[in-house]
N, C-alpha and C positions, 0 to 999 in steps of 0.2 A: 515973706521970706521964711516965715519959721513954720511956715506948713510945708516947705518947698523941703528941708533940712531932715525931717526924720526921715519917711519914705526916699530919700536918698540915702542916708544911713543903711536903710533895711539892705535898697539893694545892693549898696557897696559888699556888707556882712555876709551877704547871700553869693554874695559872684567870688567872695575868700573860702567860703567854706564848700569843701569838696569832700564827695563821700571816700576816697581816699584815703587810705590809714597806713602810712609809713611808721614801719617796728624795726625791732632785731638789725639792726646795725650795729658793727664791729669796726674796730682798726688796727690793725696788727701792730704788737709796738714793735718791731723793728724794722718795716716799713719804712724805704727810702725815698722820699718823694723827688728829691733833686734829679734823681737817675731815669725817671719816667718821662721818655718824650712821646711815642708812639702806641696805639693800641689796635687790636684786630680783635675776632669772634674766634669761641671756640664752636667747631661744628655742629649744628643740631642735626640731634637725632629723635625722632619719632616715628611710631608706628602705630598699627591696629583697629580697629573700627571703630572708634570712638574720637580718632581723628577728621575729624572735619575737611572739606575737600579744598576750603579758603584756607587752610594754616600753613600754607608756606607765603600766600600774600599777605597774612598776619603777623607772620616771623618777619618779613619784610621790612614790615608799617615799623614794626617793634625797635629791630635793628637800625632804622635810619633812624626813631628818635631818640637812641640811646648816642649813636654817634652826633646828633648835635649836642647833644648835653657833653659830652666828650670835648667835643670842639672849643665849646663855651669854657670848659675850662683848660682848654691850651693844647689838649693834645691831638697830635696826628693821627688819620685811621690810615693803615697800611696793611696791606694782606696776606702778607710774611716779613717774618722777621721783627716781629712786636715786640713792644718793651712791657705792655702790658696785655693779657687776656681776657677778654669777657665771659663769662659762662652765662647761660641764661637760663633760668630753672621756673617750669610753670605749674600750676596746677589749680584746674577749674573744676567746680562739683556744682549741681543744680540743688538747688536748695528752695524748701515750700517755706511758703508765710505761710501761719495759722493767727487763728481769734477764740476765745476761749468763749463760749457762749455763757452770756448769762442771765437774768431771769425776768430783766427790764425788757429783754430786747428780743428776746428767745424766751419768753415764758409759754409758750403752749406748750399746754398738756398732751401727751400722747396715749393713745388707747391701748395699756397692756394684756386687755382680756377680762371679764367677767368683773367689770367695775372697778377695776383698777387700772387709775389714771397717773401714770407718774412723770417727772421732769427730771433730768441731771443735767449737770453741765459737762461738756465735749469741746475739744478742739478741733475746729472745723478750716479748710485750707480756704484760705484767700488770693494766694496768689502763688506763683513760681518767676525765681531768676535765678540767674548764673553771679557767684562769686569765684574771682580770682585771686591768686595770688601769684606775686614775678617776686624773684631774689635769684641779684645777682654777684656775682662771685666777682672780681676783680683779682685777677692773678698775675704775679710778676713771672715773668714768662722764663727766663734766667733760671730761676731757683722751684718752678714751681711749685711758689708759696702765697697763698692769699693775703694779700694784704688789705680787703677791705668788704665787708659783703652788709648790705642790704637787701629788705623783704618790704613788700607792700602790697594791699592786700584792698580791695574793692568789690564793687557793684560792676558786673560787665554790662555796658548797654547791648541792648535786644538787636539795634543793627549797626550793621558793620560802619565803620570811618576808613572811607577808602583814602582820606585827607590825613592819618596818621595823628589831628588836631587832638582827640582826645587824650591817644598813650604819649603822647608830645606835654602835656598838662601836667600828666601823673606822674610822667619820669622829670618832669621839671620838681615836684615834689622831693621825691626819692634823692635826688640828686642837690638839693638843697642841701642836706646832710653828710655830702660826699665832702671829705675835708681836706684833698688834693687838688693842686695844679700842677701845670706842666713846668717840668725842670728846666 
């Protein structure tokens, strides 16, 4: 039994922890939450070649798991006439791993010419991926005034979730920390 208990442990530990990093969260204080029944999107806009040709069935993915998290906590999605706003703000940059080489592992010497042999250490790339980050704006539609925003920030996996299962995970995070229900 008690060989059965750690490696269960591990992967409980393992299946809680997501590379995921929920920050920057606010709450307006004078935010009414009793008044809040319904929410909608505000319209995205993107352009220019660095858009991708899958980003409106990404917007998509995106938008239906932020209305369940919505749901989850009481409110109605409606497509006018909201009580509250979503804004959705993104921003992805490719980003390289590097390794610093050094003299255990990388020690050959290279030939600089006329018997001179030298070594330095360099950082050399290992890999490339895509970090994102989503923060959203939560706005009361009435007075256009924000009453609650959230940022989180991640690893994008290399293919796409046409299942929505993964940004469903992550805005289940995010929204952990959302400290409204519905009125």
């Amino acid at each position: 039994m008690k060989k059965l208990i750690l490696p269960l442990f591990i992967i409980v530990s393992f299946a809680y922890c997501s590379s995921v990093r929920v920050f920057n969260t606010e709450v307006a204080a004078d935010a009414e939450p009793s008044r809040y029944k319904t929410f909608g999107f505000y319209e995205v806009k993107a352009s220019g070649d660095t858009i991708p040709s899958t980003f409106n069935e990404r917007i998509r993915i995106l938008k239906k798991a932020i209305q369940v998290e919505m749901e989850k906590k009481g409110y109605r999605f409606v497509t006018s006439g909201a009580d509250l706003l979503v804004n959705i703000g993104i921003v992805v940059k490719q980003e390289i791993q590097t390794r610093q080489t050094n003299w255990q592992n990388d020690g050959r010497f290279t030939y600089m010419g006329q018997r001179n042999y030298s070594w330095k250490s360099e950082e050399i790339e290992v890999g490339r991926y895509r970090e994102g980050t989503l923060t959203l704006h939560i706005i009361e539609a009435d007075r256009h005034k924000m009453i609650w925003k959230g940022s989180m920030e991640g690893v994008i996996p290399e293919k796409s979730d046409p299942t929505g299962k993964t940004a469903g995970q992550a805005l289940q995070r995010l929204f952990a920390v959302y400290p409204f229900t519905a009125g």
